[in-house]
N, C-alpha and C positions, 0 to 999 in steps of 0.2 A: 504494500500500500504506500501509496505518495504523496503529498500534496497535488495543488494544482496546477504547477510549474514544472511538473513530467509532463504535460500536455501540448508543450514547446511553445514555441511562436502562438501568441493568441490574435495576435493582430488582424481585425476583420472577422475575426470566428464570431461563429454565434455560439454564445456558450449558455445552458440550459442552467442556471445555481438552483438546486432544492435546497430552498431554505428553510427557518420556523418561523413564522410571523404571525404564529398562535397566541394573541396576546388579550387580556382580558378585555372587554367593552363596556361601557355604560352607553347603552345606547350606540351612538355610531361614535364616541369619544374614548381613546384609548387612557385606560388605567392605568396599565404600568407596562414603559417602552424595552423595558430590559431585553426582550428577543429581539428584537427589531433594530438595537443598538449594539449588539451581539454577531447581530448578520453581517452590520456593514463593514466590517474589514477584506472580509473575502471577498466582495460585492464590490467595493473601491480599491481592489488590487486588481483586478479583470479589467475593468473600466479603465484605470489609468494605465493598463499593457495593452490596450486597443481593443481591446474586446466587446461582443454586440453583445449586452446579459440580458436574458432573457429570465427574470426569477418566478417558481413556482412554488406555492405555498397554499395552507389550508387556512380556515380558521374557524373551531368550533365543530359540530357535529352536525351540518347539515343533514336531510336526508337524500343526495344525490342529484340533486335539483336545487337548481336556482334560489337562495335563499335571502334578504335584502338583509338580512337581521346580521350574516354571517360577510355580506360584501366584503373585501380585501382594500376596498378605495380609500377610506381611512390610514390603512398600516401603508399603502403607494403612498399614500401623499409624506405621512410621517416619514418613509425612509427616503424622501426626495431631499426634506429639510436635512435629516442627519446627512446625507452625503453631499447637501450644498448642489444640486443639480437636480434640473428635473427629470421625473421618471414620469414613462409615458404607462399608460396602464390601458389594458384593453379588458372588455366588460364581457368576454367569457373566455372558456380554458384553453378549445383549441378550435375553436370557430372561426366565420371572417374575418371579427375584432381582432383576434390574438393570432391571424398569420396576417392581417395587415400590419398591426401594429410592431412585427417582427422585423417585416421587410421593409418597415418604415425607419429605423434604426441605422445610424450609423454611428462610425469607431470611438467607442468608449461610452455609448449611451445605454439608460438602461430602462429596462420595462417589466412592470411584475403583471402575470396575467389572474384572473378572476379565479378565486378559490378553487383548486382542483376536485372539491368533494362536490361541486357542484356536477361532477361527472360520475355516476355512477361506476364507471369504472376504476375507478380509483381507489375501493377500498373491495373492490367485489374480490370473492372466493374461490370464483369460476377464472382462471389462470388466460382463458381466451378471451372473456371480456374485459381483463387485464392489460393484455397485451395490445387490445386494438388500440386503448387508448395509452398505452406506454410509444404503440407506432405512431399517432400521431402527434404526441408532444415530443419523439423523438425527431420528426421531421422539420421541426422548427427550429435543430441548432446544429451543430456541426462538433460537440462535446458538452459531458454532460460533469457537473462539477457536484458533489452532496456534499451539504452543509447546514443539513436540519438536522441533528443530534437526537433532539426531540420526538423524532419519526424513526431514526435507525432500526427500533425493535417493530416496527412494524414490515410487511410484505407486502406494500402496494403499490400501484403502478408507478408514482413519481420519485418512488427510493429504491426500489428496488430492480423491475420489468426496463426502466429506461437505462439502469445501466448497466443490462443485456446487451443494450443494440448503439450503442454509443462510445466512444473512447472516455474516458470517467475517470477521477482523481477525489480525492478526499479536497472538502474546502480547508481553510484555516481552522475554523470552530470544531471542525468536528475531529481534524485532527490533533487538538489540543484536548478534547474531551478524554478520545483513547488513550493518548499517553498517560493524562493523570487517573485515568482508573487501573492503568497497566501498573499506576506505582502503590494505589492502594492493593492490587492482588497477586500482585507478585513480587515478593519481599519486600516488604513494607519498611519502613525505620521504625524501630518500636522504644517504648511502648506507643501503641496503636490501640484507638478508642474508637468507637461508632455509637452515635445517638441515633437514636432510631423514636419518631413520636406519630402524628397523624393520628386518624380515627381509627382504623381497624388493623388489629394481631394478622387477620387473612390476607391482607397487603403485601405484608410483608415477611410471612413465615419461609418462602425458598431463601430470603437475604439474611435471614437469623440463621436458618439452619447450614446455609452457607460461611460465615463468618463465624459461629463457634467455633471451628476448625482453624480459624487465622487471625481474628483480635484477638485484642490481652483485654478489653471491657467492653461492654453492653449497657450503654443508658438507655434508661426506655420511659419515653414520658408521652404524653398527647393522651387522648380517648383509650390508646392499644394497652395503657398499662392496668388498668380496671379487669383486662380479663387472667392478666398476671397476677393481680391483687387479690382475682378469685381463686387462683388456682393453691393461695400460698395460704388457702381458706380463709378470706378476710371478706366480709359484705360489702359490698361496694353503692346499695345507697340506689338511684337511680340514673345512676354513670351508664356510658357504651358500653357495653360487654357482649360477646362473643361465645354465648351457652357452648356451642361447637367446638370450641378451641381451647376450653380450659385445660381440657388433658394433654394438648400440644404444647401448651406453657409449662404445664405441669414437668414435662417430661426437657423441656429446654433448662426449663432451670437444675434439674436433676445431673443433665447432660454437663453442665455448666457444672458444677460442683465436682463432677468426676475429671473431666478436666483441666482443672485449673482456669478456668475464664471466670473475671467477675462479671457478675449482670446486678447493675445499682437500678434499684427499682426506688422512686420517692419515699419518702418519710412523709411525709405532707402533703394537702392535696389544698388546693382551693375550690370550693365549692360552692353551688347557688340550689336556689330551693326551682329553677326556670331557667330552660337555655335563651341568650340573651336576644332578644328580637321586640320589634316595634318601638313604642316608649316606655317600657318599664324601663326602671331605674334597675342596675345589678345589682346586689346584694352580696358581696363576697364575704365570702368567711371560710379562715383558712383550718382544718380538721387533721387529725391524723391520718394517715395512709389505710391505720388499720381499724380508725374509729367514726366510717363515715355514716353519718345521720343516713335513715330509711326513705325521706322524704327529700333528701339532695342528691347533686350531681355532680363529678368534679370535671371541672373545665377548666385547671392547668396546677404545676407543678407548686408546691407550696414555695414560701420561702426559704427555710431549711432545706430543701432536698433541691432549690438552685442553687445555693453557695455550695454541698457537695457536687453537684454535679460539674461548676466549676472546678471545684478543687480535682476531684476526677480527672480532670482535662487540662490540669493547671502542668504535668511534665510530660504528657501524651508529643510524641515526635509525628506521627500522622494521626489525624482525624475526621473523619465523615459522619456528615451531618443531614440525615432526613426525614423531615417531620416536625412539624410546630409543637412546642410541650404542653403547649393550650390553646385557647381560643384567641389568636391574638391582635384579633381583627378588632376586637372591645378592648380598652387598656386596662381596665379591673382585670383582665386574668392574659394579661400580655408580657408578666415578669419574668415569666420561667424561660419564655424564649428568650426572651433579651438577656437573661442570665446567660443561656448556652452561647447563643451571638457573641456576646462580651467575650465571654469565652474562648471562642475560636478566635478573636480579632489578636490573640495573645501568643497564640501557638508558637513557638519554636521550629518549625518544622513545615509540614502540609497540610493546613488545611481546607476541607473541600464543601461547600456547602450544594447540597444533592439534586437543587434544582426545584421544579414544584411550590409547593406551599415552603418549602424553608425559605429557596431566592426571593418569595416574596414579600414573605418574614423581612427580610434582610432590609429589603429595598423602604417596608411599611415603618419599620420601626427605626429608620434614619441611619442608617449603619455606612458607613463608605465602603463602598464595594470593593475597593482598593486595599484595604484592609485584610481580607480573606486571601487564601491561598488561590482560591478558583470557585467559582462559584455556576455549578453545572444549568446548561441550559434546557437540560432531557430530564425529570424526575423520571420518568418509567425507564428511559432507557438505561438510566445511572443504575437502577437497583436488579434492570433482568441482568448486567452485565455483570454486580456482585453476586447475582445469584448463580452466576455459571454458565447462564443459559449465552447461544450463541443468535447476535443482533445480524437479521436480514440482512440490512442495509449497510452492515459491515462487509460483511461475507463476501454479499456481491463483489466488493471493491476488489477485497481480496482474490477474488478467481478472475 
């Protein structure tokens, strides 16, 4: 695998970038640009080597069809600003709009086409009505560049099918992605920690059952730890829990004990009697871990078990981070992440924060991104890659 500078002379090429510009909306007004400003390096290295970029991207879950709610015009116009030039944008995927506005391109200009889910073919299971439409976005460029990270673990036309039939390279982004999880999974500098938070134990049980084998610690905060909390026989109150999975935690921590891996579960929880929505006011009140009231919930990490959890992390030489340790979208229970955040900003070493709800963590709670060691732009792809599992979108590149 190589970057996109094995692909020689780009001068006049029309070069295909799958990017991610999967980025949240309110309405047609972007949230938070972090993908989108993540894109542009590989996207303004083509461009100033002469290159015609032609970028393909999703955003959201349409269903195959034309969606207004999911448009890409927004995330065009935004990455016109960040690259200081305009980008032409054409208003579907591989239509008249998107082979005029290809061939309307000239050297070093760029153009991102209308959501590719708005083509059914794009995410279909059927390998032929894959391919038609991997043929015809293939016919709009002359090389095809991936540097959606975010999309690696998937097998769909614009990651995968296209670069069957196209000369293909790794972007920047995504070849920076692989190398730092090559340093998390293959000899790591230790000691080596991973927080693991979000809502559900089922997320994330291949990425546990994988890393017991290769961390030294296992922090585990967000929703997933209530069904640990069950397992260690503690009531957990009207938290998330995971009936199904207690005996999997049951048997992780067991696992854990035999050899040698810590797994720091909170002391402490913060807890509300209502998860936080509409105008109620929050009501927090912080409880023991093992003495949660019947009539509450716990929606993030107490005080106590964030300063351990820093301290945990306080001689850690690598660390991976994914999952919010609470809700921290409300600031009554947004301390536990920003304890762990704080945390990583201090590392000695690698730290990587995993993409997903943590990058947004990051971004929410005022954190300099500069700061972190790297901060992944794929949550799913970050965590099938610790799980072992082998990424499509990789693969391809590689054969």
């Amino acid at each position: 695998m190589a970057e996109y500078s094995t692909l020689g002379d780009v001068q006049g090429k029309r070069v295909l970038v799958r990017s991610d510009l999967n980025v949240p909306l309110d309405g047609h007004t972007i949230t938070d640009d972090g993908r989108v400003r993540a894109s542009v390096p590989t996207i303004r290295a083509l461009a100033d080597a002469g290159a015609r970029v032609v970028v393909v991207a999703h955003l959201g879950r349409p269903k195959g069809e034309p969606d207004e709610r999911y448009t890409l015009r927004p995330v065009a116009a935004r990455l016109g600003e960040l690259l200081g030039k305009d980008v032409a944008f054409a208003n579907d995927t591989v239509g008249e709009s998107a082979q005029e506005t290809v061939a309307g391109l000239s050297d070093g200009q760029v153009a991102v086409l209308e959501n590719v889910r708005f083509n059914p073919g794009e995410t279909s299971k059927d390998e032929a009505e894959r391919g038609v439409f991997a043929d015809q976005l293939a016919a709009l460029a002359d090389a095809f560049v991936s540097d959606g990270f975010g999309v690696v673990h998937r097998k769909q036309a614009s990651v995968y099918d296209v670069a069957q039939r196209l000369p293909h390279a790794m972007g920047q982004l995504v070849a920076t992605e692989v190398e730092v999880l090559r340093r998390l999974t293959e000899d790591p500098e230790r000691p080596y920690a991973v927080v693991l938070g979000g809502s559900k134990v089922s997320d994330k049980l291949g990425v546990i059952d994988n890393l017991l084998g290769k961390a030294d610690r296992l922090l585990i905060g967000g929703g997933m730890v209530f069904t640990f909390l069950k397992a260690q026989g503690h009531e957990v109150g009207k938290s998330l829990l995971e009936e199904d999975q207690v005996e999997t935690c049951r048997g992780y921590l067991e696992r854990a004990a035999d050899t040698g891996v810590q797994i720091l579960l909170p002391t402490d929880v913060v807890v509300d009697t209502a998860f936080p929505s509409g105008d109620r006011e929050p009501q927090p009140q912080v409880v023991a871990a093992d003495a949660i009231p019947s009539d509450a919930l716990g929606l993030d990490i107490g005080p106590e078990s964030g300063r351990a959890f820093a301290a945990a992390l306080a001689d850690a030489r690598t660390v991976f981070w994914n999952g919010p340790m609470g809700v921290f979208e409300t600031p009554a229970f947004a301390d536990g992440t920003r304890a762990v955040a704080q945390a990583l900003t201090g590392i000695d070493g690698l730290s990587v924060v995993g993409g997903g709800d943590s990058a947004a963590a990051v971004r929410t709670l005022g954190f300099d991104e500069a700061a972190f060691g790297h901060i992944s732009t794929g949550g799913g792809a970050s965590l099938e890659y610790l799980e072992g599992k082998t990424l499509p979108g990789i693969q391809v590149l590689e054969d």
